[in-house]
C-alpha positions, 0 to 999 in steps of 0.5 A: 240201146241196152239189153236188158239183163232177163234178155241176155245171157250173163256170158257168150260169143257173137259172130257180127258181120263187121261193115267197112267203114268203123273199127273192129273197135267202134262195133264191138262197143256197139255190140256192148251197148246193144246186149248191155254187156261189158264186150271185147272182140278177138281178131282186128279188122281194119276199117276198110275190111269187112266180114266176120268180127268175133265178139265175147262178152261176160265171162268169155271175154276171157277166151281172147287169146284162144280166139285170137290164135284160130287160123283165118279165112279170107276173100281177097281182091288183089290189084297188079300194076302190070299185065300178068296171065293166070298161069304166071299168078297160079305159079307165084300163089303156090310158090306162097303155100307154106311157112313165109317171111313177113313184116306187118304194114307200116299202117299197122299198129303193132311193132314191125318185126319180121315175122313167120307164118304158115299159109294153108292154100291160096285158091285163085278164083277169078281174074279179069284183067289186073283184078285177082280174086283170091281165097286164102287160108292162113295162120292168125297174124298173117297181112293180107296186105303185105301178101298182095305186095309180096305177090306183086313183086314174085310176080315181076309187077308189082300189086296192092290189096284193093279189098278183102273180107274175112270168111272164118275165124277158126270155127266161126264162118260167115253163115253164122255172123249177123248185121249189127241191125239184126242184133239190135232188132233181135235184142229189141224182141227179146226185150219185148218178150220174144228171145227166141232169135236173140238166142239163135245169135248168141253161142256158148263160151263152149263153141270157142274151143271146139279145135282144142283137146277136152277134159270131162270133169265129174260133177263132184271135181267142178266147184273145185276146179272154179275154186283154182284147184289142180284138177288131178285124174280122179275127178277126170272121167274122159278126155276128147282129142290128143295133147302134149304136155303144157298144151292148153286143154279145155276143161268141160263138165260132163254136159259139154259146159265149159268150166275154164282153159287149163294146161297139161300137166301130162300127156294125154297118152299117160291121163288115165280118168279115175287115177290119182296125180295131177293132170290140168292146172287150170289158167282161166276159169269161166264158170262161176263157183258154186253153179255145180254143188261142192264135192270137196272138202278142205284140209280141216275136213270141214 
């Protein structure tokens, strides 16, 4: 199934709903065949895990490594080897919170170096007998599996994970994700004439950043800044959050279009919008050059 190109947007994000059984792989080329785009996704899903896939296509691929850093929200369904009560599990999931130690399952297909990352809260919210369902909250990059396993041992009997879904990616949650079927019943519409739910669907490339730091641009400074140019501070009118220096920042016009990814040049406490100097060296840009008009001119003064 092919979307056609007057049904689809040449750039934006999907939130798929991903089923256990295929790969975070085999979905996303799915999701490519059914919009037509070329596609890649941002935080891979085993198999046997379901829940929410995030998938870019056109011009947004090219966020993956900022989607791929958004902190993660899980439902977990841990199995104990041995008789535990509640309180012992409570005890030992808090002993957890924090900055721990990991080292990626040997299934993993990356290197096996030891590791750390921060987990936000574990919230346990129900158990019946050696059954744990547990909510977790973590940095990208954390094993759930590897967590159960650790959890097992603290707690003295041992454990595996038995199942697990994801519930968010950064700002991405599971209210906004869809089956693969709605996706290819939405694209049929839209090629029929009836976009509207196909729409509904599809996020901007501007919704993939929205926990970073922004930099509004004039009008006259964007075309610039597609062409690779240094943004300095006359083309900036506003700034949106705080930011350190050589911290990635958000680029966006004055509508809230995203224009591209910089980095930070200065603080955002010295960025003063109207001033000279540089301020963002732009490292991805998404929009195409000549989509605002050209406000700048080059060294012959042509």
């Amino acid at each position: 199934m092919t979307g056609q190109n007057g049904s689809v947007p040449e750039s934006g994000i999907v939130v798929v709903d991903k089923p256990r059984g295929p790969s975070s792989h085999q979905v996303t080329a799915w999701v490519g065949d059914i919009l037509g785009r070329r596609v890649g996704h941002a935080g891979t899903l085993d198999p046997q895990v379901s829940g929410v896939l995030i998938v870019m296509f056109g011009g947004a691929v090219r966020l993956a490594p900022v989607l791929l850093s958004h902190n993660k929200e899980y439902v977990c369904l841990m199995r104990l080897h041995g008789d535990a009560s509640r309180e012992a599990v409570e005890r030992a999931a808090e002993e957890f919170t924090g900055r721990i130690y990991q080292r990626p399952p040997r299934k993993s297909a990356v290197k096996r170096n030891l590791r750390i990352r921060k987990i936000q809260e574990i919230e346990i919210l129900d158990m019946d007998g050696r059954l744990v369902l547990f909510r977790v909250r973590c940095d990208a990059g954390t094993y759930i599996r590897t967590l159960c396993v650790h959890l097992g041992y603290a707690l003295g009997v041992c454990a595996h994970m038995e199942e697990l879904r994801r519930l968010r990616s950064g700002s991405f949650d599971e209210t906004a994700a869809v089956t693969l079927h709605e996706l290819a019943d939405a694209a049929r519409a839209a090629r029929e004439g009836d976009p509207e739910h196909l729409q509904k669907m599809i996020f901007p490339a501007a919704a993939a950043v929205a926990d970073l730091a922004k930099v509004v641009v004039r009008d006259t400074a964007v075309d610039a800044v597609c062409h690779g140019a240094v943004l300095a501070g006359v083309g900036v009118v506003g700034k949106e959050g705080g930011f350190a220096k050589g911290e990635t920042v958000a680029i966006v016009t004055e509508r809230g279009e995203l224009v591209g990814l910089g980095r930070a040049l200065v603080a955002s406490s010295a960025l003063k919008p109207g001033e000279p100097g540089f301020v963002v060296a732009p490292t991805t840009v998404l929009m195409q050059p000549g989509t605002y008009p050209r406000g700048w001119k080059t060294h012959a003064g042509s």
